[in-house]
Short mmCIF file of the C-alpha atoms (twelve columns), coordinates in Angstrom:
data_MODEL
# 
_entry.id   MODEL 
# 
loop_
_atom_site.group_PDB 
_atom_site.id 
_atom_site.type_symbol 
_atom_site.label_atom_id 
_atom_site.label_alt_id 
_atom_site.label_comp_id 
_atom_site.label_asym_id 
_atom_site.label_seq_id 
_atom_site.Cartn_x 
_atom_site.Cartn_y 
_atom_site.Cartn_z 
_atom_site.pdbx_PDB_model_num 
ATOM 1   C CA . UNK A 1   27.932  2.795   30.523 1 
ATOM 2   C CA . UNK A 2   29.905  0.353   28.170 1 
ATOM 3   C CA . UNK A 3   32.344  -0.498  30.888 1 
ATOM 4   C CA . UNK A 4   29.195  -1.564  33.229 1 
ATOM 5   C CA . UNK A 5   27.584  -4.961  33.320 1 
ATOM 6   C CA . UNK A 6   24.269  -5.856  31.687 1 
ATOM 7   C CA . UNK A 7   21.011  -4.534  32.323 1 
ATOM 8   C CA . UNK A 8   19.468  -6.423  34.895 1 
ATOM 9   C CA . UNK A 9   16.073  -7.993  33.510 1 
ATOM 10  C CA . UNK A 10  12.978  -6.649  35.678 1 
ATOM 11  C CA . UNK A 11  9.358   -6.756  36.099 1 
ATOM 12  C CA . UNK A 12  8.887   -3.010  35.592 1 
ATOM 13  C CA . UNK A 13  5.652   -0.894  36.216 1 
ATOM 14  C CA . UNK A 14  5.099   2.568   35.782 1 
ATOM 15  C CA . UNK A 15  4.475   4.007   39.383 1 
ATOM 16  C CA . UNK A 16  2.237   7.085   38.015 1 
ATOM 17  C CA . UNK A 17  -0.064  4.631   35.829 1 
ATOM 18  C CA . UNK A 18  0.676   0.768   36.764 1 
ATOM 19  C CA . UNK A 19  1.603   0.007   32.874 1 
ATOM 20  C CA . UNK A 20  4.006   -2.742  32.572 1 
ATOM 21  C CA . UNK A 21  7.203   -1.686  30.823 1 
ATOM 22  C CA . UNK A 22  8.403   -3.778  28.666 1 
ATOM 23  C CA . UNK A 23  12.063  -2.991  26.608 1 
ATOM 24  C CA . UNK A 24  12.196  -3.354  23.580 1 
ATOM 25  C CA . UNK A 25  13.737  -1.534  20.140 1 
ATOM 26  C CA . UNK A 26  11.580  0.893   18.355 1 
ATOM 27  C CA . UNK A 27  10.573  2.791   15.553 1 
ATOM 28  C CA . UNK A 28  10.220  6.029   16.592 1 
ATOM 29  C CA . UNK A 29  8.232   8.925   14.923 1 
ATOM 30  C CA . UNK A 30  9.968   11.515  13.734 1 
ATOM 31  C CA . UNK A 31  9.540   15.038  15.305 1 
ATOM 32  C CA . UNK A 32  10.894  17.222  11.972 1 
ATOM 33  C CA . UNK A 33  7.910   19.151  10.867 1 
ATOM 34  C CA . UNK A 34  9.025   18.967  7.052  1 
ATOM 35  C CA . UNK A 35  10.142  15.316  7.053  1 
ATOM 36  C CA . UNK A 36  6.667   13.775  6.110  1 
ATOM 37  C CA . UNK A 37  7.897   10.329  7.279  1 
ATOM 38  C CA . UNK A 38  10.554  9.600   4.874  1 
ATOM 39  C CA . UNK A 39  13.653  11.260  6.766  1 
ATOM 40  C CA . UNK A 40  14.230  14.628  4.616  1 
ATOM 41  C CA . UNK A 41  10.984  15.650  2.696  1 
ATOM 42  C CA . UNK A 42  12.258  18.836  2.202  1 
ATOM 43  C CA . UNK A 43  15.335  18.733  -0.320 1 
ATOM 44  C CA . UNK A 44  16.157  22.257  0.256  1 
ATOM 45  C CA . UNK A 45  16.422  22.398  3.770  1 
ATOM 46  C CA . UNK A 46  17.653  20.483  6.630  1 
ATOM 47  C CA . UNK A 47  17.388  16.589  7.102  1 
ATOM 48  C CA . UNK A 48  15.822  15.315  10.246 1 
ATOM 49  C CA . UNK A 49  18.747  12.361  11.630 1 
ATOM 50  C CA . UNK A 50  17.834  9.156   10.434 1 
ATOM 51  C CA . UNK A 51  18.726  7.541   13.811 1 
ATOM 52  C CA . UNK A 52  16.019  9.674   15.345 1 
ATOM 53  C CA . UNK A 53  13.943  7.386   13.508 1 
ATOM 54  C CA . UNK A 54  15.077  4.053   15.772 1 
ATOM 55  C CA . UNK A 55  15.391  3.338   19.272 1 
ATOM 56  C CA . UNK A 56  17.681  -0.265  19.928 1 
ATOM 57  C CA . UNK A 57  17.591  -0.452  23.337 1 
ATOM 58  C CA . UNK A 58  20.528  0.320   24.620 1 
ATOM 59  C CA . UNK A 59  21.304  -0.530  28.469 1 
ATOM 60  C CA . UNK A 60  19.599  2.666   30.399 1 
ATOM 61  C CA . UNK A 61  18.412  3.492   33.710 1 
ATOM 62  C CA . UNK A 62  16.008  5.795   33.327 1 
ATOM 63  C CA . UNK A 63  12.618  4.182   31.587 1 
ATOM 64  C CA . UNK A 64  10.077  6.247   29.586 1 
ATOM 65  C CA . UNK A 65  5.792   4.780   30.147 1 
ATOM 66  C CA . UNK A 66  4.367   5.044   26.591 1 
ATOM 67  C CA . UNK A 67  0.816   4.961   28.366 1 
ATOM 68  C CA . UNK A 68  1.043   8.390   30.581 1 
ATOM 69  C CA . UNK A 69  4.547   9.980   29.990 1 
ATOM 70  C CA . UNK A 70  5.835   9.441   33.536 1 
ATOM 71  C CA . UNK A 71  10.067  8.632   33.204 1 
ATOM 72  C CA . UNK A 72  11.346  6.971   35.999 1 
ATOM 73  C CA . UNK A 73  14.706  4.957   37.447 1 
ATOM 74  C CA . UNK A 74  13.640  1.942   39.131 1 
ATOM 75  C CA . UNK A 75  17.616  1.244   39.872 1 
ATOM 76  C CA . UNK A 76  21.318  3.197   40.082 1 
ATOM 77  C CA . UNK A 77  21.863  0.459   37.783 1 
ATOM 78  C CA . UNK A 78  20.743  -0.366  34.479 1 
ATOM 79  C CA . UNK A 79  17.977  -2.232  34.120 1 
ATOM 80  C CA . UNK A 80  15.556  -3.564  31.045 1 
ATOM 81  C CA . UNK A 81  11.941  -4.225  31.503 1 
ATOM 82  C CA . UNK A 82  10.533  -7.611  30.504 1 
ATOM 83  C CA . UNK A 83  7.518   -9.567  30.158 1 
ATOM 84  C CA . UNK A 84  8.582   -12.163 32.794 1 
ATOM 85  C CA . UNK A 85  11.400  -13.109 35.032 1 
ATOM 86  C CA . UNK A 86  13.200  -16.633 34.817 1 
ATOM 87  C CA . UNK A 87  13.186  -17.535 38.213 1 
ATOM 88  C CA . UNK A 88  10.382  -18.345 40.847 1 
ATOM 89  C CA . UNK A 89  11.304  -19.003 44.298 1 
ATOM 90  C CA . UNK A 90  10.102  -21.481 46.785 1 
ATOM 91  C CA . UNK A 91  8.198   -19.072 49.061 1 
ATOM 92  C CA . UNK A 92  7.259   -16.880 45.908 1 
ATOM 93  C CA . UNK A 93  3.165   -16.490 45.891 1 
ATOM 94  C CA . UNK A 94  2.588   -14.175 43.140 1 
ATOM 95  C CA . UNK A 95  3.187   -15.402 39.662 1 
ATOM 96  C CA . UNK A 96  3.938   -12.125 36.858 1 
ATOM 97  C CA . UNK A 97  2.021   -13.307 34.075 1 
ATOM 98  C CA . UNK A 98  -1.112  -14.949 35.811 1 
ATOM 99  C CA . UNK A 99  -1.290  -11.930 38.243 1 
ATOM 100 C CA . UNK A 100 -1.419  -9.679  35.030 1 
ATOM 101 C CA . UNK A 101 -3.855  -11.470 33.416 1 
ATOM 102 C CA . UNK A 102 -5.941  -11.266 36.090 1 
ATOM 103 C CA . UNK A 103 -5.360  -7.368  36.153 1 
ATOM 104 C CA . UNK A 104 -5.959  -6.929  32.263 1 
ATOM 105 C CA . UNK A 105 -9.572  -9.212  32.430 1 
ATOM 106 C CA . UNK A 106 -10.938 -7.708  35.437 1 
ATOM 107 C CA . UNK A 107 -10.200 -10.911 37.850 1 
ATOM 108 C CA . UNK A 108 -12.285 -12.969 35.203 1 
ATOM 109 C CA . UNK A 109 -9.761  -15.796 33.613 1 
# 
């Protein structure tokens, strides 16, 4: 995707669970069963890959919810999920963040 243009920043939402996705690099755990956390444990055998370890966002299309599992492509372009957008529009009635807050308390502010 390198010769594509830049993710395009979205209010994204799992559609199995309603979790916002938000993008963001990781630190990943690592899936080796002799690593113990350190990236090669075991001298004697293999190594688990040390860039298993770390996830830096690159631009993608398909996006993984950390709350249920569900992966999804909200676009045929790539896209990265933020916390808000930029922009509001005149006729807009539904603010992100103040909508989610509402969701997270309940209604109660």
């Amino acid at each position: 995707m390198s010769d594509e243009l830049e993710p395009i920043p979205m209010l994204l939402f799992c559609p199995k669970c309603n979790t916002q996705h938000i993008d963001a690099p990781e630190i990943l755990d690592c899936r080796w069963p002799d690593c113990g956390g350190g990236c090669g444990a075991d001298e004697d055998g293999p190594m688990c890959m040390a860039e298993a370890h770390s996830w830096e966002n690159p631009p993608h299309r398909s996006h993984l919810c950390h709350e249920c599992g569900t992966i999804w492509r909200p676009a045929d372009v790539a896209t990265v999920g933020v916390a808000e957008i930029a922009t509001q529009g005149k006729a807009d009635n539904w603010q992100a963040p103040a909508a989610l807050m509402r969701a997270a308390t309940g209604g109660q502010r």
